[in-house]
Every structure is written in structure tokens, then in C-alpha cells.
mmCIF file as gemmi writes it, N, C-alpha and C atoms, coordinates in Angstrom:
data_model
loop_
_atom_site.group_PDB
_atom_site.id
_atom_site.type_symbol
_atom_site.label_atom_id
_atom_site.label_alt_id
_atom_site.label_comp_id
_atom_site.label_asym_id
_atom_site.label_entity_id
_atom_site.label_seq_id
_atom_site.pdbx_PDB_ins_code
_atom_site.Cartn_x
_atom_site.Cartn_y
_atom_site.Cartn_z
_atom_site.occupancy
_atom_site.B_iso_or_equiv
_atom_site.pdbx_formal_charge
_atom_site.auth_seq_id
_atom_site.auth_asym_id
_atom_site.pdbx_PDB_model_num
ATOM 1 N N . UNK Axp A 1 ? -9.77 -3.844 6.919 1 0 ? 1 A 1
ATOM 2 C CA . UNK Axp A 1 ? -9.294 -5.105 6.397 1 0 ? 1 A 1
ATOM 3 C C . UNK Axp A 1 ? -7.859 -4.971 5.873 1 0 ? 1 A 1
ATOM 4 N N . UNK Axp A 2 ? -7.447 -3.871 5.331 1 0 ? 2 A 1
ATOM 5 C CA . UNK Axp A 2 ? -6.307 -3.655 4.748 1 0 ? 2 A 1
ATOM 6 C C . UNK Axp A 2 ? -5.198 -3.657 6.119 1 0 ? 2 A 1
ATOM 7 N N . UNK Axp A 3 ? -5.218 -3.202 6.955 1 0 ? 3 A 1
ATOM 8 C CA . UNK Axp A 3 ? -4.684 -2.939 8.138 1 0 ? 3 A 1
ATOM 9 C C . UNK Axp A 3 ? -4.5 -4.608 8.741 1 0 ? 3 A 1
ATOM 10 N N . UNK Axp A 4 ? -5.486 -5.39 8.578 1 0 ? 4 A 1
ATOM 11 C CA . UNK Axp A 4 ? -5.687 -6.537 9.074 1 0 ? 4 A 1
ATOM 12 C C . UNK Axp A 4 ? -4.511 -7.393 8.38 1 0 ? 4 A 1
ATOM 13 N N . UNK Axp A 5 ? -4.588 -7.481 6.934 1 0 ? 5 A 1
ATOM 14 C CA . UNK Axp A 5 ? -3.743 -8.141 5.695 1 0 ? 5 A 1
ATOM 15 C C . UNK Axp A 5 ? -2.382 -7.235 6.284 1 0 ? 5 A 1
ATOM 16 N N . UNK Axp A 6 ? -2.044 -6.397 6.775 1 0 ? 6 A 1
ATOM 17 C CA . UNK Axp A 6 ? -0.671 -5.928 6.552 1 0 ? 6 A 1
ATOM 18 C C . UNK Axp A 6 ? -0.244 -6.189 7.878 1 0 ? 6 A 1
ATOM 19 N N . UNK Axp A 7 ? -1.131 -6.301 9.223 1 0 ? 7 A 1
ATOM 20 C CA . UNK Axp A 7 ? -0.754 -7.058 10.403 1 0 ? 7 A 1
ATOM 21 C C . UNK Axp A 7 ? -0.203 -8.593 10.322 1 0 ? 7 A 1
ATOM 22 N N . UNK Axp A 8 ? -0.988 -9.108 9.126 1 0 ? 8 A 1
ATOM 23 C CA . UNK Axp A 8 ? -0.798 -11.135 8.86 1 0 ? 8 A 1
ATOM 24 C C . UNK Axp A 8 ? 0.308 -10.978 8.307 1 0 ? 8 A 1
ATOM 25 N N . UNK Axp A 9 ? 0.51 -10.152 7.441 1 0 ? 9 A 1
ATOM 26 C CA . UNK Axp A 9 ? 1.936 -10.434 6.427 1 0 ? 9 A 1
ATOM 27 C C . UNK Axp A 9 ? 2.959 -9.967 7.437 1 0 ? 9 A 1
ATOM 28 N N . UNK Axp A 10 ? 2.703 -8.932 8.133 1 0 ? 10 A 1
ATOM 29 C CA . UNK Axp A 10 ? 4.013 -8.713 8.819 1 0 ? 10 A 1
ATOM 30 C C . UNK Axp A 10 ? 4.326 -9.633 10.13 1 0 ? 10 A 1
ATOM 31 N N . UNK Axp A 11 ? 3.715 -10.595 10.425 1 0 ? 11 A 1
ATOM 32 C CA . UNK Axp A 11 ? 3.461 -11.515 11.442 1 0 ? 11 A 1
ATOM 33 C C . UNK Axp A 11 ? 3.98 -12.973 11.035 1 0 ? 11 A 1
ATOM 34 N N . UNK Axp A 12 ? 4.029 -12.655 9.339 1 0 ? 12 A 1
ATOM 35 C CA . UNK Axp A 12 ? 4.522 -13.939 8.709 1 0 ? 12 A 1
ATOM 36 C C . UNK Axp A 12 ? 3.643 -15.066 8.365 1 0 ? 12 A 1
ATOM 37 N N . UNK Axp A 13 ? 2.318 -14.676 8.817 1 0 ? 13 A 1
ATOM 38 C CA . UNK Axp A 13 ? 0.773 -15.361 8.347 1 0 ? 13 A 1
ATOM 39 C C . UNK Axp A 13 ? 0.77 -15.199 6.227 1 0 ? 13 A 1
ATOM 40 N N . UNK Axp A 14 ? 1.575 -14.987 5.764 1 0 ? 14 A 1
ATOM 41 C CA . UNK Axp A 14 ? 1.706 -14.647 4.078 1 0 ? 14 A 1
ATOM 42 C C . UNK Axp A 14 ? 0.098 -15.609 4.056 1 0 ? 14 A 1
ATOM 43 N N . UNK Axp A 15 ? -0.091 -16.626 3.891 1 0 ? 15 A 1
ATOM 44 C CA . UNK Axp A 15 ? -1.236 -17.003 3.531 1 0 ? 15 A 1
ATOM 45 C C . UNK Axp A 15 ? -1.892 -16.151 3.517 1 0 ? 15 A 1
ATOM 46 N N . UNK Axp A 16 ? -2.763 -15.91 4.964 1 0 ? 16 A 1
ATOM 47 C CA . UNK Axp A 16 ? -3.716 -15.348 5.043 1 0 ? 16 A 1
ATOM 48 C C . UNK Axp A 16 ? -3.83 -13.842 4.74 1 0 ? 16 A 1
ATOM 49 N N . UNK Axp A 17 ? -2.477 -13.405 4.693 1 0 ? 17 A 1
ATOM 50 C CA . UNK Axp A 17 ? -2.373 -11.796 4.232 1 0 ? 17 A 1
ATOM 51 C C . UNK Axp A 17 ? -2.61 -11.757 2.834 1 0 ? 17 A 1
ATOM 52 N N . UNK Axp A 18 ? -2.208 -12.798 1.858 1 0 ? 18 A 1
ATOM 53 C CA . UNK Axp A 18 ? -2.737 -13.394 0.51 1 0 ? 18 A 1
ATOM 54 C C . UNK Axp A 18 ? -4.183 -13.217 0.274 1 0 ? 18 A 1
ATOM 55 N N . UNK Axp A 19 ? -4.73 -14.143 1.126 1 0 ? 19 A 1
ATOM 56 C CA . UNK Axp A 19 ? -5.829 -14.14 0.773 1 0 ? 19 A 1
ATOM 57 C C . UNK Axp A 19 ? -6.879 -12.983 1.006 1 0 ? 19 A 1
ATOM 58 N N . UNK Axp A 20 ? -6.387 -12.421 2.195 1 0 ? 20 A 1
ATOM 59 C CA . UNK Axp A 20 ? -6.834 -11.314 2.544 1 0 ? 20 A 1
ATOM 60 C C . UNK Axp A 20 ? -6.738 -9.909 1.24 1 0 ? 20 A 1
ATOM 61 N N . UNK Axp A 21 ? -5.732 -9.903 0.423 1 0 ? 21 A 1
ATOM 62 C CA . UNK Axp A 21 ? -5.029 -9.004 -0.494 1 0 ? 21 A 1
ATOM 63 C C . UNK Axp A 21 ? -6.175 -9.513 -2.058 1 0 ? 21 A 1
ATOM 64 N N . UNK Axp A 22 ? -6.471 -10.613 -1.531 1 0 ? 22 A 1
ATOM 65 C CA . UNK Axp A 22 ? -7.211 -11.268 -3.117 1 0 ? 22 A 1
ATOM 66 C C . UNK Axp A 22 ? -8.551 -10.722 -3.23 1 0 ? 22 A 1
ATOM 67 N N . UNK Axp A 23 ? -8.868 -10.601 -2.133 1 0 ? 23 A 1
ATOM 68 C CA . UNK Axp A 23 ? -10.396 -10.235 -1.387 1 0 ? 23 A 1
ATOM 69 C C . UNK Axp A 23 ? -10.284 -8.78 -1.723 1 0 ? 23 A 1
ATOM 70 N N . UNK Axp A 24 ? -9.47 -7.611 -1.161 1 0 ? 24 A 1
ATOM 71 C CA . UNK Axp A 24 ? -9.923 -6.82 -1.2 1 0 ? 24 A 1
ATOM 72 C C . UNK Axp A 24 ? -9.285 -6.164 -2.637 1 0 ? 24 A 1
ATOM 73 N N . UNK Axp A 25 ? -8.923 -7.024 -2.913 1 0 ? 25 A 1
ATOM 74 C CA . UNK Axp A 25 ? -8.271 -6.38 -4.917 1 0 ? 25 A 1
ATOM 75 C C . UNK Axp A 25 ? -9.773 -6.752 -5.763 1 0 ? 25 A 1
ATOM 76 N N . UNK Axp A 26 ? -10.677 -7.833 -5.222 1 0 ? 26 A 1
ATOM 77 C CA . UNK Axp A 26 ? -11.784 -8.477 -5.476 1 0 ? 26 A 1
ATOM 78 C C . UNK Axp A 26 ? -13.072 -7.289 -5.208 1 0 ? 26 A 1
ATOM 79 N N . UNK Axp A 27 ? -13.009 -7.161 -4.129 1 0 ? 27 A 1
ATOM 80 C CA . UNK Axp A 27 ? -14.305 -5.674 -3.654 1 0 ? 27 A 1
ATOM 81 C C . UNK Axp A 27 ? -13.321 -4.221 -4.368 1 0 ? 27 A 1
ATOM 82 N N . UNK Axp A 28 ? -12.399 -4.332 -4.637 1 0 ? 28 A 1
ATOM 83 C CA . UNK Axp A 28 ? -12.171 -2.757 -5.448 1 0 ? 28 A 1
ATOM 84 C C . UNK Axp A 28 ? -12.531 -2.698 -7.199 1 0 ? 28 A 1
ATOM 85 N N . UNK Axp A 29 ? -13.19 -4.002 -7.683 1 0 ? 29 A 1
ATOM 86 C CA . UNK Axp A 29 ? -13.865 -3.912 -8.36 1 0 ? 29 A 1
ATOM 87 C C . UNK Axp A 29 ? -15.331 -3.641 -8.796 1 0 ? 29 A 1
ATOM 88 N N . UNK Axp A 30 ? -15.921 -3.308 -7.358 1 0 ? 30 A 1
ATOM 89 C CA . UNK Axp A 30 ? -16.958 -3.282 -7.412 1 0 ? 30 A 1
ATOM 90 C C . UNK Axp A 30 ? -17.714 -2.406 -6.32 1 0 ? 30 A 1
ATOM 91 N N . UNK Axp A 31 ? -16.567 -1.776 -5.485 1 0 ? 31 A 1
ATOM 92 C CA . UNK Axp A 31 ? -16.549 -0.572 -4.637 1 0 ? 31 A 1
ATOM 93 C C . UNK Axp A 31 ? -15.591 0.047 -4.297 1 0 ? 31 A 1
ATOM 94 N N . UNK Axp A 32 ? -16.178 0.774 -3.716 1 0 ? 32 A 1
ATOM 95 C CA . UNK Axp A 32 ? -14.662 1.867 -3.225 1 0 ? 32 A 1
ATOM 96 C C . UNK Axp A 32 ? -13.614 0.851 -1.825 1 0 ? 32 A 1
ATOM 97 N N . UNK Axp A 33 ? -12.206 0.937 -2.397 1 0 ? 33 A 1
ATOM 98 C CA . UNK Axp A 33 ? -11.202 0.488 -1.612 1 0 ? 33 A 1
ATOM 99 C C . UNK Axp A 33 ? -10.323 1.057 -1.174 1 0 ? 33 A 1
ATOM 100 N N . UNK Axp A 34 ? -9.544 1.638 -0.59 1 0 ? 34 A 1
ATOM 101 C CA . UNK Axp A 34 ? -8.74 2.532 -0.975 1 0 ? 34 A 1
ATOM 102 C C . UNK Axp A 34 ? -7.346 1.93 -1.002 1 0 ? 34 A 1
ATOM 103 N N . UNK Axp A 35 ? -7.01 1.995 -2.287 1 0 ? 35 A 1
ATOM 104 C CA . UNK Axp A 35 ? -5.546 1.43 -2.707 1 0 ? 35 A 1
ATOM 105 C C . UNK Axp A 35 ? -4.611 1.298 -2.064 1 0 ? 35 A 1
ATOM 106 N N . UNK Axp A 36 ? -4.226 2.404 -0.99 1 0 ? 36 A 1
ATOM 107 C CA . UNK Axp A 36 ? -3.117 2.203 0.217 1 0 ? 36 A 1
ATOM 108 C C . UNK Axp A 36 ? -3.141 1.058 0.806 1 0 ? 36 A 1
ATOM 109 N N . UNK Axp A 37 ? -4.056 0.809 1.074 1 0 ? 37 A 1
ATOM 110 C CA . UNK Axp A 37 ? -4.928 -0.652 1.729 1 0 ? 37 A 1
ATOM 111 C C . UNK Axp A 37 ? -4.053 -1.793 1.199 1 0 ? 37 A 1
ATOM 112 N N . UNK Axp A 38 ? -4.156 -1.884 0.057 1 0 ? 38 A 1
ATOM 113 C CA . UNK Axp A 38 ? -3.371 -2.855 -0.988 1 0 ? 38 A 1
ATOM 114 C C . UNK Axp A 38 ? -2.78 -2.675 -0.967 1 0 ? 38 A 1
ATOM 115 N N . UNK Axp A 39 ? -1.877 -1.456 -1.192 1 0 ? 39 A 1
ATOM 116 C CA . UNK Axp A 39 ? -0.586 -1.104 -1.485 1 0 ? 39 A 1
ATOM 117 C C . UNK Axp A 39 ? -0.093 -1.679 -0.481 1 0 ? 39 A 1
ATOM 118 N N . UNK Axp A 40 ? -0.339 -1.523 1.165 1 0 ? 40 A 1
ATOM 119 C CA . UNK Axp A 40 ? 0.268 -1.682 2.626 1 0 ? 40 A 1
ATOM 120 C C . UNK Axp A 40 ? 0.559 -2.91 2.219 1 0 ? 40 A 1
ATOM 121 N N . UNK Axp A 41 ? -0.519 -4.027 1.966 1 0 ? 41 A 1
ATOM 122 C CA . UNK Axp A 41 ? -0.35 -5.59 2.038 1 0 ? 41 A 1
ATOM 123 C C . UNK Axp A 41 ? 0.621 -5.722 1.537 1 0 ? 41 A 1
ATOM 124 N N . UNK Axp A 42 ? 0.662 -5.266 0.293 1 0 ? 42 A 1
ATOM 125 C CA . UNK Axp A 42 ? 1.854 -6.189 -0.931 1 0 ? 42 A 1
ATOM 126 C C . UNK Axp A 42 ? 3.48 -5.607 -0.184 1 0 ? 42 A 1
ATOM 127 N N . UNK Axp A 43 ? 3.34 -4.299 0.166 1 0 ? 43 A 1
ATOM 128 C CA . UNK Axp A 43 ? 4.527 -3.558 0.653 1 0 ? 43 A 1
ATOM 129 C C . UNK Axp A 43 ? 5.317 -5.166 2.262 1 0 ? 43 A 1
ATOM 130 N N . UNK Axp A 44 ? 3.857 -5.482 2.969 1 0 ? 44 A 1
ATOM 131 C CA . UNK Axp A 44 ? 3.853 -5.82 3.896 1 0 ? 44 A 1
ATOM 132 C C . UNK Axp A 44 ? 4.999 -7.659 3.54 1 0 ? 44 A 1
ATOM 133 N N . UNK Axp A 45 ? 4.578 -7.838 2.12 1 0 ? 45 A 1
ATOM 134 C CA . UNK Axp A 45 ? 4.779 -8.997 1.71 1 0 ? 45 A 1
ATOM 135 C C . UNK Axp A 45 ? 6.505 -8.926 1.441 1 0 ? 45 A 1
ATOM 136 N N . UNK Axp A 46 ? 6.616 -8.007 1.138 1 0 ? 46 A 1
ATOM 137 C CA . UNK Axp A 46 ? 7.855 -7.902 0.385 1 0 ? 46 A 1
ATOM 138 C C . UNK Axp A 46 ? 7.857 -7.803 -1.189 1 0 ? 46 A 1
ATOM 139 N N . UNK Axp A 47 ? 6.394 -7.123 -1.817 1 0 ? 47 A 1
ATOM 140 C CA . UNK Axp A 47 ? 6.336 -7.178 -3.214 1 0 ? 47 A 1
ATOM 141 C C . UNK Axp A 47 ? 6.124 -5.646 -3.171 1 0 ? 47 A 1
ATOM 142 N N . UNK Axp A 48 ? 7.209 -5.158 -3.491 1 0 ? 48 A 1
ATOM 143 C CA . UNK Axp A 48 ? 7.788 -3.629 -3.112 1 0 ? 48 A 1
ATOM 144 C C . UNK Axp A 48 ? 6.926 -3.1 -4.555 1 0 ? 48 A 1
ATOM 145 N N . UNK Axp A 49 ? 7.856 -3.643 -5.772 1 0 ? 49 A 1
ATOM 146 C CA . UNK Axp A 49 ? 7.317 -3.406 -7.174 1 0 ? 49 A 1
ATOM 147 C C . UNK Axp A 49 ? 5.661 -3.005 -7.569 1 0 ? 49 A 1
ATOM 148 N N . UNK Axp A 50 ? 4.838 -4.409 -6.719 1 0 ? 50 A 1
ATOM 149 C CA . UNK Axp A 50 ? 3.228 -4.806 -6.748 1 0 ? 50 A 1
ATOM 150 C C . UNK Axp A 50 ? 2.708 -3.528 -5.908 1 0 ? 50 A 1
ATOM 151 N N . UNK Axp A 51 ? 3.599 -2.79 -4.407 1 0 ? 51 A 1
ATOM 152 C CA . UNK Axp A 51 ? 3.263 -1.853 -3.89 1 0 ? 51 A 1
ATOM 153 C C . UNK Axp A 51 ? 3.189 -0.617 -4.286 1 0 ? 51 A 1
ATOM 154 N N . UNK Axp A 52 ? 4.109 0.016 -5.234 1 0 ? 52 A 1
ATOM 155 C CA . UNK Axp A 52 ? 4.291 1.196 -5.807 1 0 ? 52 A 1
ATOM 156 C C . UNK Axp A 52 ? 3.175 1.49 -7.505 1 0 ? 52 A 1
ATOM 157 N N . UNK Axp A 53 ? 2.931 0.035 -7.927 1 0 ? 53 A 1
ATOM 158 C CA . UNK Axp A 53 ? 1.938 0.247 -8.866 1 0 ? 53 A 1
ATOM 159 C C . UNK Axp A 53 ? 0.806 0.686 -7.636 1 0 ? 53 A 1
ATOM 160 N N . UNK Axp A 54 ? -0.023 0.055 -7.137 1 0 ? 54 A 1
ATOM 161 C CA . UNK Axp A 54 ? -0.726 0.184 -6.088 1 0 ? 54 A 1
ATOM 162 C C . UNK Axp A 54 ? -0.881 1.77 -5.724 1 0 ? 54 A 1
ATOM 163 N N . UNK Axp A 55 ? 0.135 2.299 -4.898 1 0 ? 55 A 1
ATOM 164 C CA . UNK Axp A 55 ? 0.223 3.802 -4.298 1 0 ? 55 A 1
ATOM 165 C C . UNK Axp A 55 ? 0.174 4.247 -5.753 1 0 ? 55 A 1
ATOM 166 N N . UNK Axp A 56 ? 0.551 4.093 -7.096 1 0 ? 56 A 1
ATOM 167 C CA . UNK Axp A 56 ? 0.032 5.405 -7.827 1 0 ? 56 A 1
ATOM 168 C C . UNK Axp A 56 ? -1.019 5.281 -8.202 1 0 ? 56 A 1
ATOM 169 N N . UNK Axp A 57 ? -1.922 3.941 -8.454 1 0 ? 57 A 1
ATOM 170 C CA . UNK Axp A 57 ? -3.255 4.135 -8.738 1 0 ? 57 A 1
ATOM 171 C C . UNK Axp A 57 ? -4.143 5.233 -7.562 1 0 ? 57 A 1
ATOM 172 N N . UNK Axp A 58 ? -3.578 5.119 -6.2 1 0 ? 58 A 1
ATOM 173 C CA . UNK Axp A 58 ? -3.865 5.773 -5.195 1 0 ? 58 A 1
ATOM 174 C C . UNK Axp A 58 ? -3.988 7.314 -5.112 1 0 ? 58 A 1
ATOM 175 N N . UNK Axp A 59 ? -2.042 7.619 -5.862 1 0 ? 59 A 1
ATOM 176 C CA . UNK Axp A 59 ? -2.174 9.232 -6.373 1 0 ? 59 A 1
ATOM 177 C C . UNK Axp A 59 ? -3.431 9.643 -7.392 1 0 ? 59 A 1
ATOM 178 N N . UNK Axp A 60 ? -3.343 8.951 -8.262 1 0 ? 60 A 1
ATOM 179 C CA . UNK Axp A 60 ? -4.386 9.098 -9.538 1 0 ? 60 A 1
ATOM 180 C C . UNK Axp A 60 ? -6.004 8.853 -8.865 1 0 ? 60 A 1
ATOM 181 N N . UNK Axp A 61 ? -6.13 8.556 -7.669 1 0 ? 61 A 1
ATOM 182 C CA . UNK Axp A 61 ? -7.286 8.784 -7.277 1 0 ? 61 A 1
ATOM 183 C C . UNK Axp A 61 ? -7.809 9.692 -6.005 1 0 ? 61 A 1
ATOM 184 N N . UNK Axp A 62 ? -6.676 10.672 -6.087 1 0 ? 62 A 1
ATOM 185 C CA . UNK Axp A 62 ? -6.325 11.473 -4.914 1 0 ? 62 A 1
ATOM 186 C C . UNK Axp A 62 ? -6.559 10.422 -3.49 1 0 ? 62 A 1
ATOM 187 N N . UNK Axp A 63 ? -6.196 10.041 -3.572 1 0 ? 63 A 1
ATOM 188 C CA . UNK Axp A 63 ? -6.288 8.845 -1.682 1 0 ? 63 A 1
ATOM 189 C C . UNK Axp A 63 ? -5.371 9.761 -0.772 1 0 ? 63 A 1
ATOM 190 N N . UNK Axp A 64 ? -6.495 10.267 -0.043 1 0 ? 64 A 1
ATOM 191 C CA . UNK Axp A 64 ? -5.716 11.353 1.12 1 0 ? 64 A 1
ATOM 192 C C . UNK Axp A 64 ? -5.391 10.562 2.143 1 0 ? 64 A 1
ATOM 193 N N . UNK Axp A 65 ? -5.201 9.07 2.25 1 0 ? 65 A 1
ATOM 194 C CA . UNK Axp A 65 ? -3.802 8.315 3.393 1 0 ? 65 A 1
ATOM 195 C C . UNK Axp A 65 ? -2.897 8.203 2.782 1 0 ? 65 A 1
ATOM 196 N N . UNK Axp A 66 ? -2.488 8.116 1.234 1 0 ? 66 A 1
ATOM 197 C CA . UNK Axp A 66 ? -1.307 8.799 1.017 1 0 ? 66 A 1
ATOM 198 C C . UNK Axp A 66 ? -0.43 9.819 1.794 1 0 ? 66 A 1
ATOM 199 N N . UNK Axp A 67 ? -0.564 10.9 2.782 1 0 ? 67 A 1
ATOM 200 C CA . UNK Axp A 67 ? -0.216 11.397 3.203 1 0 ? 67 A 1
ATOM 201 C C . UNK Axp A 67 ? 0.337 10.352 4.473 1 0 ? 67 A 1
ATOM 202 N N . UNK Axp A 68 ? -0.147 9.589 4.681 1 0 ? 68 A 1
ATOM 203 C CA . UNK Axp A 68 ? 0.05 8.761 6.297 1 0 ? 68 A 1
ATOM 204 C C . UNK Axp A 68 ? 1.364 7.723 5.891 1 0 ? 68 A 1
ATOM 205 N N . UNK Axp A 69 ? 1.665 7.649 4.521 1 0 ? 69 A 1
ATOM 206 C CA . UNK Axp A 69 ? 2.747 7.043 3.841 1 0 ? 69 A 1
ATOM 207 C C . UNK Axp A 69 ? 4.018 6.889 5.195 1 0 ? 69 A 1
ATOM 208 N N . UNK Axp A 70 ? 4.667 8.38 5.268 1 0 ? 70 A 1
ATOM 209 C CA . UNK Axp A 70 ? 5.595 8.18 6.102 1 0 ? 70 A 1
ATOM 210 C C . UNK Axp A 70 ? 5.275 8.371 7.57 1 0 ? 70 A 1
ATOM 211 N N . UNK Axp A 71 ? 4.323 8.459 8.247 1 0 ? 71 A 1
ATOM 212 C CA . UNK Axp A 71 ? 3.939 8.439 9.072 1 0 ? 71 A 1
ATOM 213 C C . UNK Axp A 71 ? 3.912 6.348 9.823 1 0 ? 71 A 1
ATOM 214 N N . UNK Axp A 72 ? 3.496 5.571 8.625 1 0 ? 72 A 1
ATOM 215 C CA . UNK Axp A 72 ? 3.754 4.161 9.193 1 0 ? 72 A 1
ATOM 216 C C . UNK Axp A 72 ? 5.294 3.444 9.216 1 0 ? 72 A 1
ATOM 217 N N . UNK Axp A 73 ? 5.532 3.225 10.351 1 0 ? 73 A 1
ATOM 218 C CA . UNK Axp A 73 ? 7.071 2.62 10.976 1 0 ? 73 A 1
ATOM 219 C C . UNK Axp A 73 ? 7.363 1.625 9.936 1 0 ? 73 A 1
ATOM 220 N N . UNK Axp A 74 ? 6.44 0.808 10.104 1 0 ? 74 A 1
ATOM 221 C CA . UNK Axp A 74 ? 6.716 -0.27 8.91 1 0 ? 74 A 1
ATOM 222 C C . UNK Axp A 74 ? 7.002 -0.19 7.665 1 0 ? 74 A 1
ATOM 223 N N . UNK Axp A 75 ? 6.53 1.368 6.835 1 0 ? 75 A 1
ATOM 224 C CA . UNK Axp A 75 ? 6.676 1.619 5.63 1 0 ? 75 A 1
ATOM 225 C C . UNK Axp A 75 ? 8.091 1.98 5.324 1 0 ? 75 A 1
ATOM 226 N N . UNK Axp A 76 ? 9.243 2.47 6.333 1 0 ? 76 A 1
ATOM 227 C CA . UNK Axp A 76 ? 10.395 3.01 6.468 1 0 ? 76 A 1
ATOM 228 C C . UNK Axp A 76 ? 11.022 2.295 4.832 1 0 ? 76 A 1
ATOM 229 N N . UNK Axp A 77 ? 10.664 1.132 4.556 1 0 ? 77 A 1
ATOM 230 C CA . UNK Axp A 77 ? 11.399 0.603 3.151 1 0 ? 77 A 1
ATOM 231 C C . UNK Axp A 77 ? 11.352 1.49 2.365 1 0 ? 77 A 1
ATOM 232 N N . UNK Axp A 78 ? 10.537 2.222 2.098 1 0 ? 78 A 1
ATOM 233 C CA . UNK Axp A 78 ? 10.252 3.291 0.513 1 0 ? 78 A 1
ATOM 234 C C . UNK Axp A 78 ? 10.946 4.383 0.996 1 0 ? 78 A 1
ATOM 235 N N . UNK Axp A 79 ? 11.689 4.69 1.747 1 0 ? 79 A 1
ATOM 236 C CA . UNK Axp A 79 ? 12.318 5.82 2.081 1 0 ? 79 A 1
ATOM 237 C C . UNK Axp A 79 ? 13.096 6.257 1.172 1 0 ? 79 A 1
ATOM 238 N N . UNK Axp A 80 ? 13.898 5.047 1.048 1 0 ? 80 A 1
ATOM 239 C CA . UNK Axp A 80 ? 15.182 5.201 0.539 1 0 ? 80 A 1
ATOM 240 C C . UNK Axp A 80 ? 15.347 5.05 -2.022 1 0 ? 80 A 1
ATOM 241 N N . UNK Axp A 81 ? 13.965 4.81 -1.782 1 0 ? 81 A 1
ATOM 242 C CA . UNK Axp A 81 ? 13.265 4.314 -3.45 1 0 ? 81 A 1
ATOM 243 C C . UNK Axp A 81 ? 13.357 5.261 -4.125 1 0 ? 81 A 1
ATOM 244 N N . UNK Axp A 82 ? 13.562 5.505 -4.888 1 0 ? 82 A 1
ATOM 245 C CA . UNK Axp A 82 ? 13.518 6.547 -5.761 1 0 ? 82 A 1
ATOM 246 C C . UNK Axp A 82 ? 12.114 6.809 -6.044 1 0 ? 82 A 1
ATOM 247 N N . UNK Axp A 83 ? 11.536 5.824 -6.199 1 0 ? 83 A 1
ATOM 248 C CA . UNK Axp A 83 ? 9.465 5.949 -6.834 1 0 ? 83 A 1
ATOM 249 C C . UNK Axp A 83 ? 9.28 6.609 -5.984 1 0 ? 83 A 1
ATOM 250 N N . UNK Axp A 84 ? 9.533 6.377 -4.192 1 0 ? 84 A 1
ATOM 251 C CA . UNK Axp A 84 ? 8.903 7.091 -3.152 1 0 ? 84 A 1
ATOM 252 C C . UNK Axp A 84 ? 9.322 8.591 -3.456 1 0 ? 84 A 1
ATOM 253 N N . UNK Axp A 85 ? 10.764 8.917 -3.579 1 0 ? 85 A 1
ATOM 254 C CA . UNK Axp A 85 ? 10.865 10.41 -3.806 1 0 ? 85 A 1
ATOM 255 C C . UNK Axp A 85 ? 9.871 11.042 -4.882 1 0 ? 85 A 1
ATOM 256 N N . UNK Axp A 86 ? 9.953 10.506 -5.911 1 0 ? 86 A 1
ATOM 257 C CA . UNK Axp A 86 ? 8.735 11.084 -7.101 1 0 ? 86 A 1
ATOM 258 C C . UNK Axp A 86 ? 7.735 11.416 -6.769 1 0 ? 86 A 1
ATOM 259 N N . UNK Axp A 87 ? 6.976 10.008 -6.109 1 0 ? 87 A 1
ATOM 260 C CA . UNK Axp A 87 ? 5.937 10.075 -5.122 1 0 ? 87 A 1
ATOM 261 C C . UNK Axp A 87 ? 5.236 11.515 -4.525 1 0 ? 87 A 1
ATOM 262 N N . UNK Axp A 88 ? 6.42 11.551 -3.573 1 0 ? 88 A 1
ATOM 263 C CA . UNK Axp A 88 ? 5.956 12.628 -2.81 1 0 ? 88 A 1
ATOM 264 C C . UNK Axp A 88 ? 6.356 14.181 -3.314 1 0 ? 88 A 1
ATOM 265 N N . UNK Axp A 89 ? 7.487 13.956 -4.621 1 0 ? 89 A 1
ATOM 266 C CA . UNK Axp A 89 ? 7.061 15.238 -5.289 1 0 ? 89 A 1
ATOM 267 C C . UNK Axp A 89 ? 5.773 15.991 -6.347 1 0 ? 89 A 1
ATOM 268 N N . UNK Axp A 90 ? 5.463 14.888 -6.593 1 0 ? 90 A 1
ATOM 269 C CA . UNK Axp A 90 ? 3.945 14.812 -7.606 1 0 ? 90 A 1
ATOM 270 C C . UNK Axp A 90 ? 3.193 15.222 -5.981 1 0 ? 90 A 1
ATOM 271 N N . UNK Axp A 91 ? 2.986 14.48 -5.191 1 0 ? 91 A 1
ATOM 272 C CA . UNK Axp A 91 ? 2.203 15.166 -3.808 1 0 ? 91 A 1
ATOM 273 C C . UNK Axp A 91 ? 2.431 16.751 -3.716 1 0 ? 91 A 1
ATOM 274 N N . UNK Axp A 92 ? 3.485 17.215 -4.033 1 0 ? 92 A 1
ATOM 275 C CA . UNK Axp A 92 ? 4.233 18.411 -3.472 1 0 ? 92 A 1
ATOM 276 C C . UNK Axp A 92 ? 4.621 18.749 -2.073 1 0 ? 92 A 1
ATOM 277 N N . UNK Axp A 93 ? 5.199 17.423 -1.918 1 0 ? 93 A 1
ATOM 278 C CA . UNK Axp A 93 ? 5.527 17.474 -0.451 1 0 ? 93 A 1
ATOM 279 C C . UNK Axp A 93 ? 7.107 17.082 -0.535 1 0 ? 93 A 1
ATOM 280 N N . UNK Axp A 94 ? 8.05 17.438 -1.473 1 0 ? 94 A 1
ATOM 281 C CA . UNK Axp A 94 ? 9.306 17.472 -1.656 1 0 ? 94 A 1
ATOM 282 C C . UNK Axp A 94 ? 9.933 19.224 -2.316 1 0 ? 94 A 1
């Protein structure tokens, strides 16, 4: 589903990538989600800020697609962030 929400937003569907993002911020209260998931959407939206809270709840829950971070084309924005460098030194992958 997360994959789904970050296909709509990047397609320019924002509604439905919205609603899609409400839903699964909605089931991570009450099961396992994995935050990247979210993180992707909001990243997908252009809510860079909403994305990086997101990816550290992710670190803090060891989320091993964290690693797939720079691996997605689309993610290329956080390259250049300073949070992303931190990021991936707390990973120990800097």
C-alpha cells in the first residue's frame, strides 16, 4: 500500500496518495507498518520535513528498508539534506 500512495502522489493523484497516507498512519496504530512506507508517501508529496520525522521513527525501530533509501530513483531529494547524511551515519553507512 505504501508503494501504491507513493505511485498516486508521484502521478499527481495527491488526493488519493492523502488518503491512502491517512489509512496507513491509521493501521500503524494498531499493527505493524513499516514507516518507510509513510515516510515514501509524504517524501512523494513534497512534505520532505513530515518524511524525515517518519524515516527516524523507522531508524528507532530498526526498519531494514531503510537500507533501500538510496537505492529508490525517486528518493534522489534527500541526497543532498543534511538529516539524510546523519541518517545514514547513525546507520553506519557513512
Amino acid at each position: 500500500m505504501g508503494l501504491l500512495g507513493f505511485a498516486y502522489a508521484k502521478s499527481g493523484q495527491r488526493a488519493t496518495a492523502v488518503n491512502m497516507l491517512r489509512e496507513l498512519e491509521e493501521r500503524s496504530k494498531q499493527s505493524y507498518v513499516p514507516k518507510t512506507s509513510i515516510a515514501a508517501i509524504y517524501a512523494a508529496l513534497g512534505e520532505i520535513d513530515k518524511a524525515f520525522e517518519w524515516y527516524e521513527k523507522a531508524y528507532k525501530e530498526r526498519d531494514q528498508t531503510l537500507f533501500y533509501l538510496e537505492r529508490t530513483p525517486d528518493l534522489e531529494i534527500f541526497y543532498s539534506d543534511p538529516r539524510y547524511t546523519a541518517l545514514r551515519k547513525k546507520m553506519g553507512l557513512e
